[in-house]
N, C-alpha and C positions, 0 to 999 in steps of 0.2 A: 394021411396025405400031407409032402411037405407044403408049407406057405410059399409061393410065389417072393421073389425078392427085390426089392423096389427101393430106388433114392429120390429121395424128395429133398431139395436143395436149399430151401426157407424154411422158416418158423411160419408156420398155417394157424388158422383162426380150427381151436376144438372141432366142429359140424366140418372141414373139410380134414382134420386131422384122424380123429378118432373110428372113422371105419378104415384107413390104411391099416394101423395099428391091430385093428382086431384081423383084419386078413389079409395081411401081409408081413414078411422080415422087411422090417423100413431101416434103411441105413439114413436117418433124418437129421438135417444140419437146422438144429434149433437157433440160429440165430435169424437177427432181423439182417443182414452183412449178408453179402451174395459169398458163397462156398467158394474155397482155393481152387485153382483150378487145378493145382496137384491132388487135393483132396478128392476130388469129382472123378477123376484120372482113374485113382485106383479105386474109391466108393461102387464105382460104374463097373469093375469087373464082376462078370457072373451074373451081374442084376437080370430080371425080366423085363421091368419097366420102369421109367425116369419120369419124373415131374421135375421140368424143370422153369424158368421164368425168362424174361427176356434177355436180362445180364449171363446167362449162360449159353456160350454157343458150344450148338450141337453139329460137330462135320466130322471129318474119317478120323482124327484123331482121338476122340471120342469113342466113336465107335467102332474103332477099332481095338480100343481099349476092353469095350465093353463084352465083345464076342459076340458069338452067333447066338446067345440065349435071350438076347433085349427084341423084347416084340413090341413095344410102345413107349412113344414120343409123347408123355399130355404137357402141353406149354399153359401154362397159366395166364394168357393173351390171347388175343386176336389176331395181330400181327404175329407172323414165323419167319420175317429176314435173319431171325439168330439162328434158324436150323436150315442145314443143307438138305431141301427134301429132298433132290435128286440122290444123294449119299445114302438118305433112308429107303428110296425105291429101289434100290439095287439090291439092299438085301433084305427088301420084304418086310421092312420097319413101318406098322403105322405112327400117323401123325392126328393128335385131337389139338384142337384148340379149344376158345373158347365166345363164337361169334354172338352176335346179339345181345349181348347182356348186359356192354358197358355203352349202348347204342345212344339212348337216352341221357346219362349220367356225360358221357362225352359231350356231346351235343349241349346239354347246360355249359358246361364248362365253356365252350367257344363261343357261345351267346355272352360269357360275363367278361371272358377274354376281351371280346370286341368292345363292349361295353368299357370297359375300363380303362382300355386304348384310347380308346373313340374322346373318351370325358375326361382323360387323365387323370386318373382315381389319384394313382401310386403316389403322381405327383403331387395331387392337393393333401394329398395324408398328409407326404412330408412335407411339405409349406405348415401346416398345423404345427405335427410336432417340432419341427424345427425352431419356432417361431419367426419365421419368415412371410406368414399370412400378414397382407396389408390392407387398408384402408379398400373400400371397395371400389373398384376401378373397374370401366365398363369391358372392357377387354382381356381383363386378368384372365388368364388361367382357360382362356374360351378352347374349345374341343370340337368335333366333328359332329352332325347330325346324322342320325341312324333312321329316323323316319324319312321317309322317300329318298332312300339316296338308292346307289344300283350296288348290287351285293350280286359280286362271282364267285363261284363254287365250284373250286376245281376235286373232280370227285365226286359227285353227285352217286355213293353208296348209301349202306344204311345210316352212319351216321353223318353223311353232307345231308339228306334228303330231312334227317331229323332238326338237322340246325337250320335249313331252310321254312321246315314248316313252323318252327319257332320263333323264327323271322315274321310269319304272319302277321303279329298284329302291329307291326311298323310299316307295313305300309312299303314293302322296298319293291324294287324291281329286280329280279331272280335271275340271272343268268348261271348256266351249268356250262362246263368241258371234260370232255375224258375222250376215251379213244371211241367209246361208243356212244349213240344216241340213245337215251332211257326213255320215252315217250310216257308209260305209263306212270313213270316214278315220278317225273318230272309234271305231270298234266296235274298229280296230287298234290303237289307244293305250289303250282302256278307257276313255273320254271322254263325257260327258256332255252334251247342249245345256243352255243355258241363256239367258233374257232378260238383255240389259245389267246390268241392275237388278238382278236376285237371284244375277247372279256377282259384284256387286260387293260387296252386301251378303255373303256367304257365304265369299268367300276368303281369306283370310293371305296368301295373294301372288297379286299380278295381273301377266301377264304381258302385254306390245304385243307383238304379233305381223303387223299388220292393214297395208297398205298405206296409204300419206298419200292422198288424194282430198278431196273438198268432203263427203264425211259423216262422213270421220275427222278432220281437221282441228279441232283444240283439240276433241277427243273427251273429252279430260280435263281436265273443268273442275272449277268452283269446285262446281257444283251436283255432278258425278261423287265427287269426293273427298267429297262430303257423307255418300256413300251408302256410302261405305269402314267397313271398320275399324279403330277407332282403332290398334289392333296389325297395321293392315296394312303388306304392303311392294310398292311397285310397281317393276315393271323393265319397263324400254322398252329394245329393241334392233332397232326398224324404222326409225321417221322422226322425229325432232325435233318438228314440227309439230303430230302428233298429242297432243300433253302444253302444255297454256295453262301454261308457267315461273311464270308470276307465282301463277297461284292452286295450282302444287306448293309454291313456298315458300311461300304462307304453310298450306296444309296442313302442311308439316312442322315449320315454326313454331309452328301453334298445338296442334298434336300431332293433327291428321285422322286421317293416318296417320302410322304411326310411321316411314317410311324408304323412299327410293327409290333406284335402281340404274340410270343411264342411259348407255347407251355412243352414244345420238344425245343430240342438241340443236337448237335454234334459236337462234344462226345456230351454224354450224359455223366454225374454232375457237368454242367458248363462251369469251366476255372472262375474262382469269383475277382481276376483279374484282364477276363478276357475283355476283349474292347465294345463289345455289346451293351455289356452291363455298366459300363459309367454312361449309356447315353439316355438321358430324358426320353425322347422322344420313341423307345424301345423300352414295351412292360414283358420280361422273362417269369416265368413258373416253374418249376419244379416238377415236371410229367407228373401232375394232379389229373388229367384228366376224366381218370375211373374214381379218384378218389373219395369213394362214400362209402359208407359202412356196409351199405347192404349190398351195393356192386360187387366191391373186392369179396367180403363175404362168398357173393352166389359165382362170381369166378373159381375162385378157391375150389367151391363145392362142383361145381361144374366140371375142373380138374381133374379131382377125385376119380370122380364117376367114369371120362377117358381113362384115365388110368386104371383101375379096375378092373373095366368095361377089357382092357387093352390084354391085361395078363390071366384072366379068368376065360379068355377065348370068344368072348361076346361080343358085337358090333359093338361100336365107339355109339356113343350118343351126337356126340361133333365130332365128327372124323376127316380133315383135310383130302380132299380129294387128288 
């Protein structure tokens, strides 16, 4: 019986590489550089199933490319705004992701995010290195306090709900927003509802938690930041999108809010020209937020197993509904 025939679009860690290989034809773009997208183009004709990652979007020209023999979508993420599901239900395409696994590993991340805002790491590094550190002065370098202050959570999913309960031992006061009320999600962290509007007015840090879609999408505008505190600090660690750039800087410019914390952006790399990045008072990341060895690892392998799962005829182990 022939092998099923599959593109995988990265260089994969062995444990999520080496069972494609043994049962499947992998058309595999070894590099660490996300595939041409002429390359994918034609790689993708005939295939059964695509692993592909968030830099690669999947919609009809794709799959149209691909034909009628592609039965599975595994994305190496959580998030799918790169793939057109509705294009995939049309012709009977499943979709796996990869929920839960970088739940925790996120969630630290926006805890150091805030952290680092909050105290101005980046900045005292550089006063060090620079040699710019002076004599000690009671107000140098002074930052925000994380214990008792009000912390909202827009999003209150798996991972708001983890970075809320890792909030615990500061002592803060919990407010959640989303389109729904989570009572039980929320009653575990000690969390609060609240309207858009009176968690923004009400918090010293606001956190993104919320998936990109057409009602998150520049969520954070010129009129949201209006409604901030001027001594607020936002941190975004979901989707670029959801945060309109231009009206964050001139929030931070005209001092809206005092500082924000983002480990996404729009577009991703952020140009290291863009007007974000010369401002103190704004710490950017490099979408670190899975970045641990055992997360991306058990992503990877997770992938796998969708994809697999997808051209062997087997239920998805994560399968997008």
């Amino acid at each position: 019986m022939s092998k099923p025939t599959v593109v995988v679009t990265r260089q994969l860690p062995p444990a999520a590489l080496n069972p494609i290989l043994e049962r499947c034809d992998a058309r595999y773009w070894d590099s660490e550089e996300p595939i041409e997208r002429g390359t994918l183009l034609e790689w993708v004709q005939g295939a059964d199933g695509l692993y592909c990652l968030l830099t690669d979007t999947v919609d009809d020209e794709l799959l149209n490319a691909a034909g009628p023999g592609l039965r599975v979508v595994a994305t190496m993420s959580v998030g799918y705004d790169h793939v057109d599901v509705a294009a995939l239900r049309k012709r009977g395409i499943i979709l796996g992701n990869t929920p839960g696994v970088l739940t925790e590993t996120t969630a630290e991340l926006a805890v150091a995010l805030l952290l680092a805002t909050a105290r101005r790491l980046p900045e005292g590094t550089h006063a060090v290195e620079s040699g710019t550190w002076p004599i000690w002065r009671p107000m140098w370098m002074t930052g925000r306090d994380i214990h008792g202050s009000t912390v909202g959570i827009v999003g209150l999913g798996r991972i708001g709900a983890a970075f809320a309960r890792m909030l615990g031992g500061f002592g803060c006061r919990i407010l959640y927003t989303g389109p729904n009320e989570k009572p039980e999600a929320a009653q575990a962290v000690n969390a609060t509802f609240a309207p858009m509007d009176a968690l923004l007015q009400e918090s010293d840090f606001v956190a993104v938690h919320c998936p990109l879609n057409e009602q998150t999408r520049a969520l954070f505008s010129t009129e949201a930041f209006g409604k901030m505190k001027a001594t607020a600090v936002l941190i975004n660690t979901s989707r670029g999108g959801v945060v309109d750039q231009d009206a964050l800087y001139q929030a931070l410019v005209q001092g809206e809010i005092a500082a924000a914390g983002l480990d996404v952006t729009d577009p991703e790399p952020l140009p290291a020209d863009h007007p974000l990045v010369s401002l103190e008072n704004c710490v950017i990341l490099p979408h670190i937020g899975s970045a641990t060895v055992a997360t991306r690892t058990k992503m990877a392998v997770m992938t796998t197993e969708n994809l697999l799962a997808g051209v062997e005829g087997r239920p998805l182990p994560n399968q997008v509904d």
